[in-house]
Wavefront OBJ file of the C-alpha trace (Angstrom):
o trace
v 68.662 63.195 92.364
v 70.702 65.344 94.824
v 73.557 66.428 92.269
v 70.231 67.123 90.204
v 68.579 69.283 92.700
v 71.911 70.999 94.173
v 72.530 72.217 90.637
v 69.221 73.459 90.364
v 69.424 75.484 93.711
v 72.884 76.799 92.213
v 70.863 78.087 89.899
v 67.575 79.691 90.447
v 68.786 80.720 94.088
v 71.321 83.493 92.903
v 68.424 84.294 90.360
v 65.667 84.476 93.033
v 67.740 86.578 95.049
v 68.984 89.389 92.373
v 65.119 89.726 91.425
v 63.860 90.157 94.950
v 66.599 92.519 95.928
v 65.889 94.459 92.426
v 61.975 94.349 92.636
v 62.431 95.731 96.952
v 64.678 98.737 95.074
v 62.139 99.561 92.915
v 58.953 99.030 94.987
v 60.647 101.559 97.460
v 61.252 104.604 94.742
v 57.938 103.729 92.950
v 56.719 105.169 96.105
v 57.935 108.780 94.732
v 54.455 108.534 92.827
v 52.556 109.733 96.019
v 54.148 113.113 95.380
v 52.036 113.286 92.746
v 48.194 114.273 93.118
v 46.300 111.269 92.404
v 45.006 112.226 88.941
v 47.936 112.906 87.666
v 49.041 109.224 88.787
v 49.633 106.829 85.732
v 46.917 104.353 87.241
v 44.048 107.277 86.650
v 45.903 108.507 83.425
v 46.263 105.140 81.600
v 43.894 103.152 84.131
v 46.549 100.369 85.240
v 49.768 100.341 86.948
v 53.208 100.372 85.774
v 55.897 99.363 87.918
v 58.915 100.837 87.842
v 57.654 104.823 86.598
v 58.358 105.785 90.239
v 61.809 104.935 89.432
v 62.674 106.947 86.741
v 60.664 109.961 88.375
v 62.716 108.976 91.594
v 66.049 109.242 89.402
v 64.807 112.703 87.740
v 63.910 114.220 90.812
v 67.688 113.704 92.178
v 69.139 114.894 88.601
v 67.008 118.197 88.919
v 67.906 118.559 92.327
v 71.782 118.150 92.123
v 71.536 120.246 88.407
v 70.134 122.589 90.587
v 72.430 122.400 93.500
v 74.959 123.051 91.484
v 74.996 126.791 90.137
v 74.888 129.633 92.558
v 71.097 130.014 93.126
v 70.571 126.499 93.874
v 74.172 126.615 96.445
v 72.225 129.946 98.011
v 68.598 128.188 98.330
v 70.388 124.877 100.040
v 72.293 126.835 102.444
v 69.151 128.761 103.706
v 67.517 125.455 103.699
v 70.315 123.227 105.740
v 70.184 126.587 108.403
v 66.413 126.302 108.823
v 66.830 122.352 109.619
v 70.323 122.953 111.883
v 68.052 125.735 114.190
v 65.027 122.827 114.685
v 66.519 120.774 117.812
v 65.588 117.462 117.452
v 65.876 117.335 113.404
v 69.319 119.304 114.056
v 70.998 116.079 115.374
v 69.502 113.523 113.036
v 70.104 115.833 109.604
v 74.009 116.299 110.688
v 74.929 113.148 111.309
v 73.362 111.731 108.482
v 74.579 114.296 106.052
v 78.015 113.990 107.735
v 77.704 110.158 106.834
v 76.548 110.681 103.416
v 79.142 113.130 102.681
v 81.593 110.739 103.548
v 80.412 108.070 101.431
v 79.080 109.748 98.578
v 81.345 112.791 98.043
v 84.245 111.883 95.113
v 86.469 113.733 97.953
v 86.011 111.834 100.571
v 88.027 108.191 101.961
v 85.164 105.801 103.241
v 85.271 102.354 102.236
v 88.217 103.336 99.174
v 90.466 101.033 100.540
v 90.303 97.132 102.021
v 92.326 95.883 104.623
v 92.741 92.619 106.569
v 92.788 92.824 110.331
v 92.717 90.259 113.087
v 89.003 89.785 114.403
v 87.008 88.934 116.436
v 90.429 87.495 118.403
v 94.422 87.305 117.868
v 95.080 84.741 114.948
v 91.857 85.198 113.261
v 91.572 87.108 110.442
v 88.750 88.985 108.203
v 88.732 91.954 105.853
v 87.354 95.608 106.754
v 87.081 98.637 105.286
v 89.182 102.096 105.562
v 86.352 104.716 106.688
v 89.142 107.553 108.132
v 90.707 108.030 111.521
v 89.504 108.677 114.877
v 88.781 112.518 115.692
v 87.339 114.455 118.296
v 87.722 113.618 122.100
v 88.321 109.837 121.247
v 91.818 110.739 119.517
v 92.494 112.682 122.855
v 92.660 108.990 124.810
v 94.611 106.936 121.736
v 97.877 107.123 121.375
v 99.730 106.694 118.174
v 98.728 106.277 114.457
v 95.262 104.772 114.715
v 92.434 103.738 111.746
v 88.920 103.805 111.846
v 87.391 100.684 109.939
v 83.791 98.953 109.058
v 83.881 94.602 109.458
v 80.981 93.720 107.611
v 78.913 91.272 107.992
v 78.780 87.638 105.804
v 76.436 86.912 103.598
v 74.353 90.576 104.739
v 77.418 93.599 104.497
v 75.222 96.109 105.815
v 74.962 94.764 109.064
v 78.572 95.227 110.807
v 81.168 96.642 113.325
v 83.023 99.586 113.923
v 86.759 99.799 115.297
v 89.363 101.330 116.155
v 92.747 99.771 115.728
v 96.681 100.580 115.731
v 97.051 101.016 111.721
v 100.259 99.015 112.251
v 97.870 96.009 113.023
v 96.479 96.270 109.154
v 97.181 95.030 106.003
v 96.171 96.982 103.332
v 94.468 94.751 100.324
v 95.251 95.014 96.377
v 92.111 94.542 95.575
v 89.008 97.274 95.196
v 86.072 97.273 97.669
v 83.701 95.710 95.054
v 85.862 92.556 95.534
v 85.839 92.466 98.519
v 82.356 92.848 98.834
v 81.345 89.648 96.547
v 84.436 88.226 98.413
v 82.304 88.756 102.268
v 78.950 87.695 100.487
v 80.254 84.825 99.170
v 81.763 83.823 102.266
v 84.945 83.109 100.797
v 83.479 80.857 97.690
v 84.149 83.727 95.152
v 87.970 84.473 95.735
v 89.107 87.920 94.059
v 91.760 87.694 91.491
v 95.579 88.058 92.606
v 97.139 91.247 91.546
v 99.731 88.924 89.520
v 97.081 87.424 87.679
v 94.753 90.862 86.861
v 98.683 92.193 85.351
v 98.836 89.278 83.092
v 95.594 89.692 81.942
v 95.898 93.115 81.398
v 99.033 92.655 79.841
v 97.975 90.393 77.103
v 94.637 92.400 76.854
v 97.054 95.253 75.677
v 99.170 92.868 73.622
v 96.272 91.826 71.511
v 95.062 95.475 71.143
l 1 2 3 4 5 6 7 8 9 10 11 12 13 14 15 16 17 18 19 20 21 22 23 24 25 26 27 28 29 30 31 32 33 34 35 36 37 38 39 40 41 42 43 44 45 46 47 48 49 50 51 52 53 54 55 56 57 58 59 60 61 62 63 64 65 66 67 68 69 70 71 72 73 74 75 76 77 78 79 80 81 82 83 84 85 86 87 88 89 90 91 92 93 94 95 96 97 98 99 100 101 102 103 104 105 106 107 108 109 110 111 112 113 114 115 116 117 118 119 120 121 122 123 124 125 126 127 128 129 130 131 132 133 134 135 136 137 138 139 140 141 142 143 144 145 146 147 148 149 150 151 152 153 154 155 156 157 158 159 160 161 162 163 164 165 166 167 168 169 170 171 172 173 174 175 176 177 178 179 180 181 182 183 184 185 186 187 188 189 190 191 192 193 194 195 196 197 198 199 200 201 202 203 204 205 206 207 208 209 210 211
């Protein structure tokens, strides 16, 4: 009865979890709907609800938005728009450093979280992986001396929770693996092991052999 039940948890539990993450993600943009006036909502145009059209308006909206961004009106009509918000003092602080952070993450130019590494934490001898976000700037690279990294230690099983550090890059060990293994690697708490560059050559290898 317990193999019986384990296997069942093995399972529905991964199952359970992908649905609730998928149905929070699209509760959250369905709530894009409220932009629209409330006959013009699909429950007073069809009389019933249909869950996920806030999604797909969601995804439109930021299509338009960077289609628009993108030739020299819409670069003209963000920059007034950004110097309005960087003049309001309180909403000055909170828009730069989140656009700073989103920047960094988002932009195809940028080098957060493009490269794992392994690094001894939370003490000497014990290790876990990070991720490369850049290098210390500012007034704190005033007060460290020598070649340092900045890096993110998520979390296990929850990545978004974590720690930031600064550490001698000569303390690191750069990973051949991408961050999306890592990541199932740190959810998994070490059950789903990534594949060993050896073995991802000899695959692709024989991939290329049969083609």
């Amino acid at each position: 009865m317990r193999k019986y039940f384990i296997t069942g948890l093995l399972i529905l539990v991964p199952l359970a979890i992908t649905l609730w993450v998928l149905n929070l993600i699209i509760s959250t943009m369905d709530q894009s709907l409220l932009l629209l006036p409330p006959s013009w909502r699909p429950e007073a145009l069809l009389g019933f609800y249909i869950p996920g059209l806030g999604s797909i308006l969601t995804l439109l909206i930021i299509f338009l938005t960077g289609l628009a961004a993108r030739n020299f009106i819409g670069r003209q009509i963000v920059s007034v728009w950004e110097g309005l918000l960087t003049r309001i003092p309180v909403v000055k602080s909170i828009y730069s450093s989140v656009k700073q952070v989103s920047d960094t993450l988002f932009s195809s130019s940028g080098n957060a979280f493009r490269k794992a590494v392994l690094i001894q934490y939370p003490r000497q001898g014990s290790w876990t992986i990070a991720f490369l976000t850049g290098t210390p700037g500012g007034e704190v690279k005033n007060h460290l001396q020598g070649d340092y990294i900045s890096v993110y230690v998520p979390t296990t099983p929850n990545p978004t929770s974590g720690f930031f550090l600064m550490l001698p890059r000569a303390e690191s060990i750069e990973l051949d693996m991408s961050v999306d293994e890592a990541l199932k690697y740190i959810v998994s708490m070490g059950v789903v092991a990534p594949e060993m560059a050896a073995d991802k050559k000899i695959i692709t290898d024989a991939t290329a052999a049969n083609n």
